[in-house]
C-alpha positions as CSV (number, residue, x, y, z in Angstrom):
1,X,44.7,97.4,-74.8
2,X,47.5,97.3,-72.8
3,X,45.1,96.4,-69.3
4,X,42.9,93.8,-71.0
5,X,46.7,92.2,-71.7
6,X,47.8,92.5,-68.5
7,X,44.2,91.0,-67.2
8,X,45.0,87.6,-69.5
9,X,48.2,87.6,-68.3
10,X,46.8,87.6,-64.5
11,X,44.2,85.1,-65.0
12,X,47.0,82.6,-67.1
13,X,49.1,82.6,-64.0
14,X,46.3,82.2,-61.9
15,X,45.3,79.4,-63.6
16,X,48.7,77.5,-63.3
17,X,49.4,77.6,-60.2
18,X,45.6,76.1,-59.8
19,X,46.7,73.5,-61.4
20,X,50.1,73.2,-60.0
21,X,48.9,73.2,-56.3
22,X,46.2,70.2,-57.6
23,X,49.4,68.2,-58.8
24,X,51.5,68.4,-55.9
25,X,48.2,67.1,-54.2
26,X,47.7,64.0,-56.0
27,X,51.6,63.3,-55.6
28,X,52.0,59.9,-53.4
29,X,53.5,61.1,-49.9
30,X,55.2,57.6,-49.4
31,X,57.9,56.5,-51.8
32,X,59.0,53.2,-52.2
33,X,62.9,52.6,-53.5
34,X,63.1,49.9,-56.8
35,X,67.0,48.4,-55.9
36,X,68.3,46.2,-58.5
37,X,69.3,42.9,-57.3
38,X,72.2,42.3,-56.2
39,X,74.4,38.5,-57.0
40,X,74.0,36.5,-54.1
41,X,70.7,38.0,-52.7
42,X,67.5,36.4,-52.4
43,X,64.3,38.5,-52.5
44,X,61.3,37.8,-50.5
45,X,57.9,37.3,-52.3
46,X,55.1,37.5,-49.9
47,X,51.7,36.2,-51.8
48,X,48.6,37.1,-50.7
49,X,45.6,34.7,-51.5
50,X,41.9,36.0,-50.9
51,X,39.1,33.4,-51.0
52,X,35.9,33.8,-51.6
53,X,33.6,31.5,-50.6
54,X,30.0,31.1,-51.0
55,X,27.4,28.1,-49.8
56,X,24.4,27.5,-51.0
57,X,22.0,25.5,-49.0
58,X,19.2,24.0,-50.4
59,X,16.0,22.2,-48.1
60,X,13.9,20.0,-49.7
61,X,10.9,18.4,-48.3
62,X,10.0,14.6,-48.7
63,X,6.2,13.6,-47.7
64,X,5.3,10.5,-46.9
65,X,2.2,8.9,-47.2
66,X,0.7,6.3,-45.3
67,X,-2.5,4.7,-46.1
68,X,-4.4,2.2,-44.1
69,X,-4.5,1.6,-40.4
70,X,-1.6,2.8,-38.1
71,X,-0.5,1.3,-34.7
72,X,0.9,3.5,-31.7
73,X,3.4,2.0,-30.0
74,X,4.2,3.4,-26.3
75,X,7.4,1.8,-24.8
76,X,8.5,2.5,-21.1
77,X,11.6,1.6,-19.4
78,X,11.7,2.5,-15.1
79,X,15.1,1.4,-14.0
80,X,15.5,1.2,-10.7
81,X,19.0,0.2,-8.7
82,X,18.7,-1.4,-5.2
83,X,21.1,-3.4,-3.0
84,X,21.3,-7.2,-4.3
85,X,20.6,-9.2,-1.3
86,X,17.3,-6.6,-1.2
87,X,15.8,-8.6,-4.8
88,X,12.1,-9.4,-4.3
89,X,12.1,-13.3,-3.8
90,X,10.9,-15.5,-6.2
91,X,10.5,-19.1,-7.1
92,X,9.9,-21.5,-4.4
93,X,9.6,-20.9,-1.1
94,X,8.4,-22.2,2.8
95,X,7.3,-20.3,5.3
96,X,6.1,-20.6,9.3
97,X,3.9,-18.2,11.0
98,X,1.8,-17.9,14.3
99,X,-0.9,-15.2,15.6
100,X,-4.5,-15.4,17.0
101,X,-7.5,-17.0,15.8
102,X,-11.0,-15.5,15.6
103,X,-13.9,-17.9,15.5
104,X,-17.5,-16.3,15.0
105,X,-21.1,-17.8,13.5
106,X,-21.4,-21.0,14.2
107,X,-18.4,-21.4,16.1
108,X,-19.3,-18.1,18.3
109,X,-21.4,-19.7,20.7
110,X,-19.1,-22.5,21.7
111,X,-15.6,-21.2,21.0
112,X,-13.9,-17.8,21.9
113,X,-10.7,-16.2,20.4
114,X,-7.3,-18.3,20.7
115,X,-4.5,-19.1,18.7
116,X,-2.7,-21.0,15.8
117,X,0.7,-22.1,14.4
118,X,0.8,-22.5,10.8
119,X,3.5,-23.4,7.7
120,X,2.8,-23.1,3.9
121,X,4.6,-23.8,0.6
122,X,4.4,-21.4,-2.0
123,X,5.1,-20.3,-5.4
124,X,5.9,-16.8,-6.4
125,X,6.4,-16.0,-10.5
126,X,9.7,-14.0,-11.1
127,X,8.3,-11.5,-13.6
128,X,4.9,-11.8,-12.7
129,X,2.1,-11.0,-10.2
130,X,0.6,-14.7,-10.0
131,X,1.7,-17.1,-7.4
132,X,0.1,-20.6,-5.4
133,X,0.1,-21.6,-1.9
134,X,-0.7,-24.6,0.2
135,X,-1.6,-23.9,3.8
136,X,-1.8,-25.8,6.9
137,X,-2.7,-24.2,10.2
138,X,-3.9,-25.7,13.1
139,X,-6.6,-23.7,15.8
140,X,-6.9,-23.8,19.1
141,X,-9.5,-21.6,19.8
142,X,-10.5,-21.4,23.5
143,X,-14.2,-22.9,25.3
144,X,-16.8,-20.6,26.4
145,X,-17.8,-20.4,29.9
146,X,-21.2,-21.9,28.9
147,X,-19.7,-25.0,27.2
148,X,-16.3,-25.3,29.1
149,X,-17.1,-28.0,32.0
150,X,-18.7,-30.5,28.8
151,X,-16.1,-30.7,26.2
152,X,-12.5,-31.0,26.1
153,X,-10.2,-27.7,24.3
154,X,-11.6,-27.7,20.5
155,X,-8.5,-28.2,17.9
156,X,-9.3,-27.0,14.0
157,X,-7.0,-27.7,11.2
158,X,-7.5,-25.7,8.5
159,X,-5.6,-26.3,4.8
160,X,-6.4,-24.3,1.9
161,X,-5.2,-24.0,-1.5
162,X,-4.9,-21.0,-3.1
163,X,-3.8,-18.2,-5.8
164,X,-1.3,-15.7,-4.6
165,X,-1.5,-11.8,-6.5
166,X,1.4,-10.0,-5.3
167,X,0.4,-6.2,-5.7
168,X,3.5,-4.0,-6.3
169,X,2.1,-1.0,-5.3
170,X,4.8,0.2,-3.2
171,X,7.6,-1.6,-5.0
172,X,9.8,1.9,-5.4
173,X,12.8,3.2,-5.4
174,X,11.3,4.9,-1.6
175,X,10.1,1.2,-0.6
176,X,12.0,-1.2,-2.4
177,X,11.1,-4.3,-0.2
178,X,7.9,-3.8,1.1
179,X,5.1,-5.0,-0.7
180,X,1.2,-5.7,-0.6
181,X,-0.2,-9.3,-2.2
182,X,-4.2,-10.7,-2.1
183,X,-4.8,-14.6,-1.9
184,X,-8.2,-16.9,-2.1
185,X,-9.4,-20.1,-3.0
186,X,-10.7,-23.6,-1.3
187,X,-10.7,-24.1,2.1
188,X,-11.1,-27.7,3.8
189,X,-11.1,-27.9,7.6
190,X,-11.0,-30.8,10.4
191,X,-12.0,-30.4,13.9
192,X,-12.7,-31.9,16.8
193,X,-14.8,-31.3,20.4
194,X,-15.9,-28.4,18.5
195,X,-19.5,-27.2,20.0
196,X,-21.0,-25.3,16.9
197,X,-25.0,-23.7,16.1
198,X,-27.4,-25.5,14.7
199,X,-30.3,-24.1,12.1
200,X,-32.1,-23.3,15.1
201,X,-29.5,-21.5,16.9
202,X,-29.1,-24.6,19.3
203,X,-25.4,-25.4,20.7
204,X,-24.8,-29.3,19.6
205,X,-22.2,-30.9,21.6
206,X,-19.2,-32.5,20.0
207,X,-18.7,-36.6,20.1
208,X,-15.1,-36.5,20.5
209,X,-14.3,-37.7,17.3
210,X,-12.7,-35.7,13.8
211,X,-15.1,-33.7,11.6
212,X,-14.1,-32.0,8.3
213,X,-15.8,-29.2,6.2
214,X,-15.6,-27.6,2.9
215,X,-15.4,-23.9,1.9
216,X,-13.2,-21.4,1.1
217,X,-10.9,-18.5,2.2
218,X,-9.6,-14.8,1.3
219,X,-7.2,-12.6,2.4
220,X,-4.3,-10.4,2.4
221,X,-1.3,-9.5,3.8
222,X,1.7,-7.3,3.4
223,X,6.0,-8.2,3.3
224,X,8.9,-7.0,4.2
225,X,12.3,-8.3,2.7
226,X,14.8,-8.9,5.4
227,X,17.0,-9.7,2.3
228,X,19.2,-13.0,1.4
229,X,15.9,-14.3,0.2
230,X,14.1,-13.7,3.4
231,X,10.8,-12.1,4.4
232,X,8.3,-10.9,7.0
233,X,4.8,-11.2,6.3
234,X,1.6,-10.6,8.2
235,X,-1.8,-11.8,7.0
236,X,-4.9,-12.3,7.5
237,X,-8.2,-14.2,6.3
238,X,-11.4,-15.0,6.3
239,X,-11.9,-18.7,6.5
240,X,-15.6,-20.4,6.0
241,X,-17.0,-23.9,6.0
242,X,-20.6,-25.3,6.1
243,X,-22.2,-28.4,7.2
244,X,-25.8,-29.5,6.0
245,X,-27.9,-28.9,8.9
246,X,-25.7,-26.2,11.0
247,X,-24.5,-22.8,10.9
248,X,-21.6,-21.6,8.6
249,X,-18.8,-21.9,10.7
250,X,-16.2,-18.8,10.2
251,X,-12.7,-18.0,11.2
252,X,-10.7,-15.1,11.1
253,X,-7.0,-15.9,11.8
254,X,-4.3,-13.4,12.2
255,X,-1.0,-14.8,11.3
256,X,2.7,-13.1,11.3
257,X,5.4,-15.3,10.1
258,X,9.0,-15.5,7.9
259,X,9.4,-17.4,4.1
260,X,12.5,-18.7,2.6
261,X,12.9,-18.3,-1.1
């Protein structure tokens, strides 16, 4: 009796200091001191504020419905910067020129190449392609040795009136004043001691006196800008006229020149 006593006894304190050790572990290791405020002193409130924040975003989804026919619409802008006094001329202009002078058909048996001086007042669009020119130029194509000793050095004035189509194929930021153009339309020239081909291929002597045909012309040429309204231009064009009774009488003159704007 006395041993089971002593075992309950054993097992008691056991048990205790169990439970002592788990107390002293659950004892806060840092203590904070309470003081009692003193007169005079001001305590110190630090607040702490914790938001919480939450968003919500919500997508919705509008169709629209078109019915009925729809038009596309494609709209291009190309700017392009160059130098002022480089701006493509415009508006009206005059312009002088000179170069060789090609005469063939029924001018080829009498005449051979020579020159011509020409001038011509023109119009040029400022936002657009279409132009028109009047042209006067006046021949001197040279006698051939067959025909020399009987006639006197031919003259042929040529006018013409034409459309102008400037082609801006070139007009770049790379090339910014050079550019391409086409002309054509009616053609009306004079001459004189002019030996031209018959229907028969028979050379008719001139009578010294003025002559005139109709027809027309078509060319091209190509410009420069020298700038301050200025430009180079070379051209050339094939000129025609007929008579009843003769050969069609063609031309091919070469012409470099300068306009004014």
């Amino acid at each position: 009796m006395t041993r089971i006593a002593s075992q309950f006894r054993l097992a008691a304190a056991l048990t205790l200091g169990l439970a002592a050790v788990a107390a002293a572990q659950a004892k806060p290791t840092k203590t904070v001191p309470i003081t009692k405020e003193a007169p005079g002193e001001v305590v110190r409130v630090d607040t702490v504020r914790v938001h919480d924040t939450v968003t919500t975003t919500r997508y919705v989804r509008d169709t629209l419905t078109v019915t009925g026919p729809t038009i596309t619409r494609y709209d291009t802008v190309n700017v392009m910067t160059i130098p002022g006094y480089l701006d493509y001329g415009h508006g009206l202009y005059f312009g002088l020129g000179a170069g060789p002078e090609y005469p063939s058909a029924g001018l080829g048996g009498g005449q051979i190449p020579g020159y011509l001086f020409r001038a011509n007042l023109g119009w040029d669009a400022m936002n657009g392609p279409l132009g028109f020119r009047l042209t006067g130029e006046w021949a001197r194509p040279d006698e051939s040795q067959t025909t020399g000793a009987f006639t006197a050095r031919p003259s042929i004035i040529n006018t013409t009136a034409d459309l102008k189509l400037r082609i801006p194929y070139f007009r770049s930021a790379r090339f910014p004043g050079f550019g391409l153009y086409a002309v054509g339309g009616a053609a009306m020239a004079f001459y004189k001691d002019i030996v031209m081909e018959d229907e028969n291929k028979n050379n008719v002597l001139p009578d010294g006196s003025w002559h005139d045909q109709f027809g027309y012309n078509l060319g091209g040429g190509a410009t420069i800008q020298l700038g301050h309204k200025r430009e180079v231009f070379v051209e050339a064009r094939y000129i025609t006229t007929s008579k009843s009774g003769f050969e069609n009488n063609h031309q091919i003159p070469v012409v470099l020149g300068i306009n004014w704007y």
